[in-house]
C-alpha positions in Angstrom: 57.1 237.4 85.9 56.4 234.2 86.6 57.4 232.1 89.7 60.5 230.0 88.2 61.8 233.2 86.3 61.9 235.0 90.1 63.5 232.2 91.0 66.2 231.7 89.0 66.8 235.3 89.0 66.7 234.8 93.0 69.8 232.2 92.7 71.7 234.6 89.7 71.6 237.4 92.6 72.7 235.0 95.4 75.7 233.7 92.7 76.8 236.5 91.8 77.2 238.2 95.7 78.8 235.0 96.4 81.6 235.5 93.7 81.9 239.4 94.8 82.2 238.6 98.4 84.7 235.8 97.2 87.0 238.4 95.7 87.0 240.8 98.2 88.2 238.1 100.6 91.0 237.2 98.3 91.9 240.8 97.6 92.1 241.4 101.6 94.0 238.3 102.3 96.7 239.0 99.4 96.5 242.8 101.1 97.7 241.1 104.7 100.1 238.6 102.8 101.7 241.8 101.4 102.1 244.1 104.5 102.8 241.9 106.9 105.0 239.6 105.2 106.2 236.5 107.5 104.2 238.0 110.4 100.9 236.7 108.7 102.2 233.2 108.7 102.9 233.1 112.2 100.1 234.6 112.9 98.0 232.0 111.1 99.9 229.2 112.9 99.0 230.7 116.3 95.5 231.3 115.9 92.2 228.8 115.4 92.0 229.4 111.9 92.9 231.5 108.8 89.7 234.0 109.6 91.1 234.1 113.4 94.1 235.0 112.1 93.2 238.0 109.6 91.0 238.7 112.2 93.8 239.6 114.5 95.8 241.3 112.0 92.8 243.6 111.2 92.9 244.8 114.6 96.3 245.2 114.7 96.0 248.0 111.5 92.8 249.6 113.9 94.3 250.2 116.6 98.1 251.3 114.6 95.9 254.1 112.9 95.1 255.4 116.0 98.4 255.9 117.0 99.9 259.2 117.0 103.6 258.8 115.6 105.9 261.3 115.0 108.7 261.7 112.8 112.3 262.4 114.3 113.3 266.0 113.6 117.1 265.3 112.0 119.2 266.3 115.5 117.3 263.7 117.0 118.2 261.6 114.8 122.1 262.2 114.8 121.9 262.4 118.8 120.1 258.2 118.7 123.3 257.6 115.9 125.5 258.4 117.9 124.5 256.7 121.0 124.1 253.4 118.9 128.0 253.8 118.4 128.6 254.5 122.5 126.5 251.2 122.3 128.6 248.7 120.0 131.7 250.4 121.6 130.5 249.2 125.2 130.2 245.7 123.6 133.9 245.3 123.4 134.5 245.7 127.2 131.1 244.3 128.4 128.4 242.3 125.8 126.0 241.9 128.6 125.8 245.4 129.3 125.9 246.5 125.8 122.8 244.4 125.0 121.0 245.7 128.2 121.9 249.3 126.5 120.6 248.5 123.0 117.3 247.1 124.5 116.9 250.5 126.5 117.9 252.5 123.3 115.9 251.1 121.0 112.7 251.2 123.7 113.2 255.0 124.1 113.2 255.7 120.5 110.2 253.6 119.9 108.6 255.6 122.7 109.4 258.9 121.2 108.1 258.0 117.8 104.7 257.0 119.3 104.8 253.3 119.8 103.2 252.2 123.3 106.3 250.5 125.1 104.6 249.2 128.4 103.1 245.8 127.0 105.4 243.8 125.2 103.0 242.0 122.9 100.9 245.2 122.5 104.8 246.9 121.1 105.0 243.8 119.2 101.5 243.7 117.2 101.9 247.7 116.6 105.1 247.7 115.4 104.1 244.8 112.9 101.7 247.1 110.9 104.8 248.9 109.6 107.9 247.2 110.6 106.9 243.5 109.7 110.0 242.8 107.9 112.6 243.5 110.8 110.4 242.6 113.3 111.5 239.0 113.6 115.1 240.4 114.2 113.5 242.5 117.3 111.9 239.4 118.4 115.2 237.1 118.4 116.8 240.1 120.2 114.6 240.3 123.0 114.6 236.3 123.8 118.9 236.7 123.8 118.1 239.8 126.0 115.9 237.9 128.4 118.6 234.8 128.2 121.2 237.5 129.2 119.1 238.3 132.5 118.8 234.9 133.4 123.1 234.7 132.6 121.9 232.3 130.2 123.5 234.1 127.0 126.8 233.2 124.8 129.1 235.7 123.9 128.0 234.8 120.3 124.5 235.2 121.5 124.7 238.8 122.6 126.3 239.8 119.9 124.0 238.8 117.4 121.5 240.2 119.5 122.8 243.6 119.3 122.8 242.8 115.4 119.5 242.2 115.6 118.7 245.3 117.5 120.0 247.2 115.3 118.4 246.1 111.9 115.2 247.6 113.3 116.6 251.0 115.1 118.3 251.4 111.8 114.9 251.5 110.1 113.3 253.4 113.1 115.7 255.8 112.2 115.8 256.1 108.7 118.8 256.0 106.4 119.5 259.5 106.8 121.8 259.6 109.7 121.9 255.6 111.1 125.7 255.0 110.7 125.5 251.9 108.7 128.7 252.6 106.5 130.8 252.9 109.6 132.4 249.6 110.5 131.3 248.1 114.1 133.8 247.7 116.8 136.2 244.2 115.8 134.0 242.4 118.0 131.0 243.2 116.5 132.0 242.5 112.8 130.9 239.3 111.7 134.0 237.7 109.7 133.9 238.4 105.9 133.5 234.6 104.8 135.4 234.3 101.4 133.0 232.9 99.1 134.5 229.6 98.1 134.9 229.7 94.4 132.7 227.6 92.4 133.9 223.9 91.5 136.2 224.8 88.7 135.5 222.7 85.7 139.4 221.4 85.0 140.3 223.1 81.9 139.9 220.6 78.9 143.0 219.4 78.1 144.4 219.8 74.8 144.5 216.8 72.9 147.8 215.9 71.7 148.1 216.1 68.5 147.2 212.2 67.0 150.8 210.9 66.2 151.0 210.7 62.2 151.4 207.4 61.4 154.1 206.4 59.3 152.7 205.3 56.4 154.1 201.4 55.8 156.9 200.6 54.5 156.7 200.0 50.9 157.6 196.3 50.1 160.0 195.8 48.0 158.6 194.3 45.0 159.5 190.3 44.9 162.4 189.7 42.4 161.8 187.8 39.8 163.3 184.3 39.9 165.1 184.2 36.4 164.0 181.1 34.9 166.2 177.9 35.2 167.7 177.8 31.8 167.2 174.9 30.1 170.3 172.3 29.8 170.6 171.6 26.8 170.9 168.1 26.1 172.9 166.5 23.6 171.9 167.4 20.3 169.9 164.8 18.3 172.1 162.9 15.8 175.6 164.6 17.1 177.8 161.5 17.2 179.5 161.0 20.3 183.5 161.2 20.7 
């Protein structure tokens, strides 16, 4: 083989491990796009770079697999449903205390499945892995829960934190037992808003029927004018009286 055929087949090689190692990157990024959803976008925004960010992500799927989480047996499950209710019914008589409550709840559960509790980021990036979709609602919660220790929260504000809680202790639970057919206490129940109808295209009107014109009146047809009759004048050679 000569020295410009070792070469070329040199930069073939080299080409073709850049294209593989090209997809693989593209396969792992779609991969972190698809589990963790609008998580990977904030992610991104909050680290150096793209790489940083995937980086961080990576880690966060490490160190979730080593978690040891356990399912609820189902009376667990009923007995964490039904203090969710005892929870929305505190609300009526005391939204500050009722979001203090749903923050404890929903910390105890996670604890009992096997999420670490103690560091709130650490809680955060684990509970990303599998829970990426609601975990935005978690995250508003917990900034109105720390507004509500400061006496900084609305009304408004603690109840939609409490909505917010429970979006993700519903899918910590599962779908078997969490209550979500039972209506909320009044309070808690977000107004139905009637959907205003669409902009109703004003029926076409029916066009009135085009008046039938009468047809013209026929003119009469012009008289003749009888011809002047001709006076006779006196006859040629008729002798006169």
């Amino acid at each position: 083989m000569t020295t410009a055929q070792i070469v070329i087949l040199i930069v073939v090689i080299v080409v073709v491990a850049a294209i593989v190692a090209l997809a693989v990157a593209s396969a792992r990024r779609r991969a972190l796009r698809q589990r963790f959803g609008p998580e990977y976008e904030r992610v991104v925004a909050e680290q150096p770079s793209r790489s940083a960010a995937e980086h961080e992500l990576r880690e966060r799927e490490r160190r979730h697999a080593e978690l040891d989480l356990r399912p609820l047996p189902a009376p667990a499950r009923a007995e964490y449903a039904a203090a969710w209710q005892d929870v929305q019914t505190r609300f009526v008589d005391s939204p500050r205390d009722a979001v203090r409550a749903g923050d404890e709840l929903v910390t105890r559960l996670l604890r009992e499945i096997g999420y670490p509790t103690e560091d709130y980021d650490e809680r955060f990036a684990t509970l990303s892995v599998e829970h990426a979709q609601t975990l935005g609602h978690y995250r508003d919660a917990h900034d109105v829960f720390q507004r509500n220790e400061r006496g900084e929260a609305s009304t408004e504000q603690l109840r939609q934190a409490l909505m917010h809680y429970r979006a993700l202790f519903d899918e910590l639970l599962g779908d078997e037992t969490a209550p979500r057919t039972q209506p909320a206490p009044t309070e808690m129940t977000e107004p139905t808003q009637r959907t205003e109808p669409t902009d109703l295209t004003e029926p076409t009107r029916r066009t009135e029927p085009t008046q039938r014109t009468e047809p013209a009146q026929r003119t009469e047809p012009t008289r003749q004018t009888e011809p002047t009759r001709r006076t006779d004048g006196p006859r040629s050679g008729a002798t006169a009286r």
